[in-house]
SEBARO-187425 format. One record per residue (C-alpha): residue number from 1; x, y, z. Coordinates in Angstrom, 3 decimals, decimal comma. Example, Ala and Ser with C-alpha at 12.3 -4.5 7.8 and 13.67 -1.06 7.14 Angstrom:
  resi      east     north        up
     1    12,300    -4,500     7,800
     2    13,670    -1,060     7,140
END
This chain:
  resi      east     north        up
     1    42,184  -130,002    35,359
     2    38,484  -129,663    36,013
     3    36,878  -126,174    36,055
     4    33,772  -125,342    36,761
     5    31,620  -122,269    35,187
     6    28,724  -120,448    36,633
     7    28,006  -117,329    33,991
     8    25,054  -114,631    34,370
     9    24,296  -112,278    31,524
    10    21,326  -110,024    32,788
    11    19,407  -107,311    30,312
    12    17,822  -104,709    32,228
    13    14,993  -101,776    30,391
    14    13,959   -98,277    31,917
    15    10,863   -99,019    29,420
    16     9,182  -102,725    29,024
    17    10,923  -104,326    25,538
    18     8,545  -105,664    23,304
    19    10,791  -108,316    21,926
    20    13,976  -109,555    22,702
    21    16,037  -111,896    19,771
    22    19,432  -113,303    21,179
    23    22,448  -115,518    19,369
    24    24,562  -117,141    22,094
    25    27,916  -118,546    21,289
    26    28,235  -119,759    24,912
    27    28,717  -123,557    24,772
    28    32,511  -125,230    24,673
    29    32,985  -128,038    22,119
    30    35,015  -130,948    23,261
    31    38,224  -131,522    21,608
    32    41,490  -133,228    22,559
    33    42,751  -130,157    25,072
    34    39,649  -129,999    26,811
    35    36,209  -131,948    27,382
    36    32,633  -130,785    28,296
    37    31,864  -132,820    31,085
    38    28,488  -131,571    31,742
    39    27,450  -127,755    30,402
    40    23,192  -125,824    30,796
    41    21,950  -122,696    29,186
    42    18,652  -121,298    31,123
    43    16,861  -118,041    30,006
    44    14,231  -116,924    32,596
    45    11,551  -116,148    30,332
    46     9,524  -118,149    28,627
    47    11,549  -119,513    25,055
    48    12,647  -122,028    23,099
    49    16,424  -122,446    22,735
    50    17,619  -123,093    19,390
    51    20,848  -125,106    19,292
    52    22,777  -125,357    15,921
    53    26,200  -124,945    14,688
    54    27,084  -121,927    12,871
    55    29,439  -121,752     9,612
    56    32,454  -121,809    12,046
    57    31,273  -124,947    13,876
    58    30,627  -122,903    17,050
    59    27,567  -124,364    19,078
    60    24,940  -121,483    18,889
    61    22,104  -121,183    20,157
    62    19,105  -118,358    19,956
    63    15,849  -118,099    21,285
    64    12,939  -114,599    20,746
    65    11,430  -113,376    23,900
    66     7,996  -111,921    22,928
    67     6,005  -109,972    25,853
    68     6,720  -107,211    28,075
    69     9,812  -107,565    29,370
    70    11,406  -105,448    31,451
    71    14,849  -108,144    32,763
    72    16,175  -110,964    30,915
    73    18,635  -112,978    32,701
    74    21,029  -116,465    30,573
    75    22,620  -118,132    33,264
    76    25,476  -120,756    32,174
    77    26,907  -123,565    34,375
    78    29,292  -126,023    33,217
    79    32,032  -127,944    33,989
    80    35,444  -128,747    31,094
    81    37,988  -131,290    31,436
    82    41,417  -129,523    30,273
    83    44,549  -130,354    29,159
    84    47,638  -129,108    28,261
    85    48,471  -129,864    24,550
    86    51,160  -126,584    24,511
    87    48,676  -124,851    22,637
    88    48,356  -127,145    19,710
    89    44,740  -127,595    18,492
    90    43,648  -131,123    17,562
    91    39,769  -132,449    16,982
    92    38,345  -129,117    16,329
    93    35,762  -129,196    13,568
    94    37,351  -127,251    10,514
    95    35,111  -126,617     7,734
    96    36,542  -123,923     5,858
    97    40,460  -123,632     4,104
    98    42,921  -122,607     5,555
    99    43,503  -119,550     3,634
   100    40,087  -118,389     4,356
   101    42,092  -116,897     7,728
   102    43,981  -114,533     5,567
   103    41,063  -112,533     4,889
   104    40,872  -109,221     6,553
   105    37,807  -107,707     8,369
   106    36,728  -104,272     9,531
   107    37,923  -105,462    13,010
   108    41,261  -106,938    12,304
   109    42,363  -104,689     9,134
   110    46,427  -103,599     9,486
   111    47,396  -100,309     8,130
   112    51,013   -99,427     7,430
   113    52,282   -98,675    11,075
   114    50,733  -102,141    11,983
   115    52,005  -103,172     8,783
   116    55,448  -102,122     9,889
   117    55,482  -103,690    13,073
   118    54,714  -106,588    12,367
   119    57,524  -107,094     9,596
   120    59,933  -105,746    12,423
   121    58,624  -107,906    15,070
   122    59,416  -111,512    13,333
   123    62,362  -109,839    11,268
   124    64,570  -111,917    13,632
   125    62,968  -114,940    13,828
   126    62,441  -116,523    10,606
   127    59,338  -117,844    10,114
   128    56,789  -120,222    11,118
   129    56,505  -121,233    14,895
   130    59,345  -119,249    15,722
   131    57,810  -115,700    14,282
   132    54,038  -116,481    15,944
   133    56,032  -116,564    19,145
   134    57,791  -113,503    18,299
   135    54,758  -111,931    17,544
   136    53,038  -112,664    20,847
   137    55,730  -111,501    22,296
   138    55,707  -108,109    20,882
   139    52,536  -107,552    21,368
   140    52,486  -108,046    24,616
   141    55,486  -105,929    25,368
   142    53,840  -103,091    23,109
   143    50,049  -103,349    24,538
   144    49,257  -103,023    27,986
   145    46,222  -105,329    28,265
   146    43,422  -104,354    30,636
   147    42,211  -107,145    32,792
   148    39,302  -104,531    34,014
   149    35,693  -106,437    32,789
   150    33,964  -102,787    32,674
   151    36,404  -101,954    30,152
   152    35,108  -102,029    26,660
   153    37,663  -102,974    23,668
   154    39,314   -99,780    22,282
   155    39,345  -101,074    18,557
   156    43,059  -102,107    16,656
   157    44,359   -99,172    15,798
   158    43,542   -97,253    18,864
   159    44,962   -99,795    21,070
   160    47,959   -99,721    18,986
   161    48,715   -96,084    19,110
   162    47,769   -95,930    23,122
   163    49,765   -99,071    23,881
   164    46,946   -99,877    25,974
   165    43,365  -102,360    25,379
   166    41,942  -105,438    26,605
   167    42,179  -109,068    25,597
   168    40,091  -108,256    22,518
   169    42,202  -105,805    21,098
   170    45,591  -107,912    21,661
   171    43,653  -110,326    20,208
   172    42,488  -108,294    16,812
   173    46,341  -107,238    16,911
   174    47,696  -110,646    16,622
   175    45,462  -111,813    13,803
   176    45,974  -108,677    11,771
   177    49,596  -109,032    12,104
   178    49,852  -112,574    11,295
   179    48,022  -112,153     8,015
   180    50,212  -109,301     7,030
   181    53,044  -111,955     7,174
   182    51,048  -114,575     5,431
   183    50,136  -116,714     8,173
   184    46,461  -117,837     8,729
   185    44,986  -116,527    12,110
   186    41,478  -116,441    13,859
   187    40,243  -114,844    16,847
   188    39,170  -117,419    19,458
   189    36,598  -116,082    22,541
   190    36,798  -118,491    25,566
   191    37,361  -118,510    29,489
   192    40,235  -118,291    31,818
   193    40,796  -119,306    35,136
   194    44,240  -117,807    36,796
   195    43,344  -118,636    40,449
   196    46,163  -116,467    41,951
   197    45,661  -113,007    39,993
   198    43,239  -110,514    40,757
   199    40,733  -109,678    38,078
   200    42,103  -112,404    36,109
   201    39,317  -115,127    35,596
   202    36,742  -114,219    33,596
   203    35,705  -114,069    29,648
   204    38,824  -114,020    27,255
   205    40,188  -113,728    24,297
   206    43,158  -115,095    22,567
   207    44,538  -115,822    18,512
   208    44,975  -119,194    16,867
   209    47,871  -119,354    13,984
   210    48,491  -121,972    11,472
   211    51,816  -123,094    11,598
   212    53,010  -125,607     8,619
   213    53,723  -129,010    10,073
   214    51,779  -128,355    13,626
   215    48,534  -127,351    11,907
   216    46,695  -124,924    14,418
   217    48,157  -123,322    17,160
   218    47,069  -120,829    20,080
   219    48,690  -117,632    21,095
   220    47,444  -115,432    23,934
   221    49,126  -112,082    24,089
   222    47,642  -110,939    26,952
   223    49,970  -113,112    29,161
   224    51,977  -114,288    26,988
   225    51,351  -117,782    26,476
   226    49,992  -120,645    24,251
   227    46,516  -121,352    26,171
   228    47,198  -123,895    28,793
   229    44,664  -125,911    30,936
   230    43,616  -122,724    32,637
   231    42,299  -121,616    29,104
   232    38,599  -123,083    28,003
   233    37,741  -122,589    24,175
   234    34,289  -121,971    23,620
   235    34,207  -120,336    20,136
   236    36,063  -119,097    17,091
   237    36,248  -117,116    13,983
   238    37,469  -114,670    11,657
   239    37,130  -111,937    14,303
   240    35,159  -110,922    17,815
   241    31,846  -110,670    15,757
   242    32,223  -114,473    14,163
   243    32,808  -115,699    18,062
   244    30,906  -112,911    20,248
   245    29,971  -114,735    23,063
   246    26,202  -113,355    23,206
   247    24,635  -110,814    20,078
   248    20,956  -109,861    19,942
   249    18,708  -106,620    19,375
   250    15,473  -105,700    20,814
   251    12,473  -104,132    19,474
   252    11,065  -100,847    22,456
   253    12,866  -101,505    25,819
   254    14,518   -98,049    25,576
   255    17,491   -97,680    28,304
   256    18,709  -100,963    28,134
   257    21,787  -102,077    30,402
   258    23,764  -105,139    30,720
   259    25,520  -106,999    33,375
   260    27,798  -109,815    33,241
   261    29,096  -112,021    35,866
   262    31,295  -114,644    35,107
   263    32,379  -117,335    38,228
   264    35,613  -119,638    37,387
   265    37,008  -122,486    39,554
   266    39,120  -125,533    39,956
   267    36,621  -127,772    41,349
   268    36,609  -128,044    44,727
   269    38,076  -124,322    45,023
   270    35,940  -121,539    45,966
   271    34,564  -119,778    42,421
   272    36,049  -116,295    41,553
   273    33,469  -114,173    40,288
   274    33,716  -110,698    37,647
   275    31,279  -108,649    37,002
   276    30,769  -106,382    34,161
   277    28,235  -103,580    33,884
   278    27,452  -101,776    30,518
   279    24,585   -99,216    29,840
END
């Protein structure tokens, strides 16, 4: 499947910024479930983009706006090649062990009622694949995920207790859950394109597990699936912060507010567009 990507992330001040310094985990890697057929980042002020790879092997890239500045727009277009390798990850740059994904964060840190349910929720399914799709599976019946863009992410245990978050939180959920059982997990930001939902292409979030004998594996909770060819995988890491799709700070520029549209199609289809606002 081809799908194409148009993605506008626009900074706003009440006063003039005197500097703006941005990380942008924006850019897909090609692997063998998906291929970057063509992919841009523009920033309309006047910078230098930065590319690297961070420790993850995310492409990043920054760039420091110096000046007055009261609007700063990044505008992404792209197009990925997907297919459908039932959620099994192959070709992805791995650079760390796999037990590194055990470690807990602030973000993805279980305590004893998450501890609890995550025990019961495999208790039936042995281990392995079998108890990552268990897993999903709970959590899915037990959060009701949000597919509002305006909403922010309620954090893990909030979201637990409520029964309610968004893709992030599901997300966080899975991973902490997994590593209570002993399996590696990371959190993986990326796109999705679901041409026949409402409010259901935009920016998204899913888990990757390590199963024994499969190696890497995604899970989305939100749906619940293993990512398909409607999924795009732009970044990855121990939690939202290690694959935040943009992170920056500013120096002045006092009432700052964000917007974020995000356009996904099948090529040839009309794009679907979501748009977030934040203040």
């Amino acid at each position: 499947m081809r799908i194409c990507v148009a993605h506008e992330t626009v900074y706003r001040y009440e006063r003039p910024a005197k500097s703006v310094i941005q990380t942008l985990r924006l850019t897909p890697r090609s692997h063998d479930g998906q291929h970057v057929v063509r992919w841009r980042i523009d920033v309309d002020q006047d910078v230098r983009l930065s590319q690297s790879e961070d420790a993850f092997g995310n492409i990043s890239h920054a760039f420091v706006a110096i000046g007055s500045i009261d609007s700063l727009t990044v505008r992404v277009e792209g197009e990925v090649e997907t297919h459908d390798n039932a959620g099994v990850l192959h070709g992805v740059i791995e650079r760390f062990p796999v037990s590194l994904y055990l470690r807990d964060t602030d973000l993805t840190r279980a305590d004893a009622s998450i501890q609890a349910f995550a025990r019961r929720s495999v208790s039936e399914a042995g281990g392995g694949l079998a108890a990552c799709h268990a897993l999903m599976q709970a959590i899915h019946e037990r959060v009701d995920v949000s597919r509002d863009p305006k909403r922010p992410a309620s954090g893990l245990t909030e979201a637990f207790v409520a029964g309610s978050g968004v893709a992030q939180d599901a997300s966080h959920l899975f991973i902490a859950c997994a590593r209570v059982l002993g399996i590696p997990a990371r959190y993986v930001s990326g796109l999705l394109w679901q041409p026949q939902a409402q409010q259901g292409s935009a920016s998204h979030a899913w888990a990757e597990a390590y199963v024994e004998g499969l190696g890497w594996v995604g899970f989305d909770p939100t749906l619940p699936v293993c990512p398909t060819v409607h999924h795009v995988r732009v970044a990855a890491g121990l939690d939202y912060l290690g694959a935040a799709p943009v992170r920056g700070a500013h120096y002045g520029g006092d009432g700052e507010s964000l917007e974020v549209s995000v356009a996904i199609s099948e090529k040839g289809d009309r794009p679907q567009a979501q748009h977030q606002s934040q203040n």
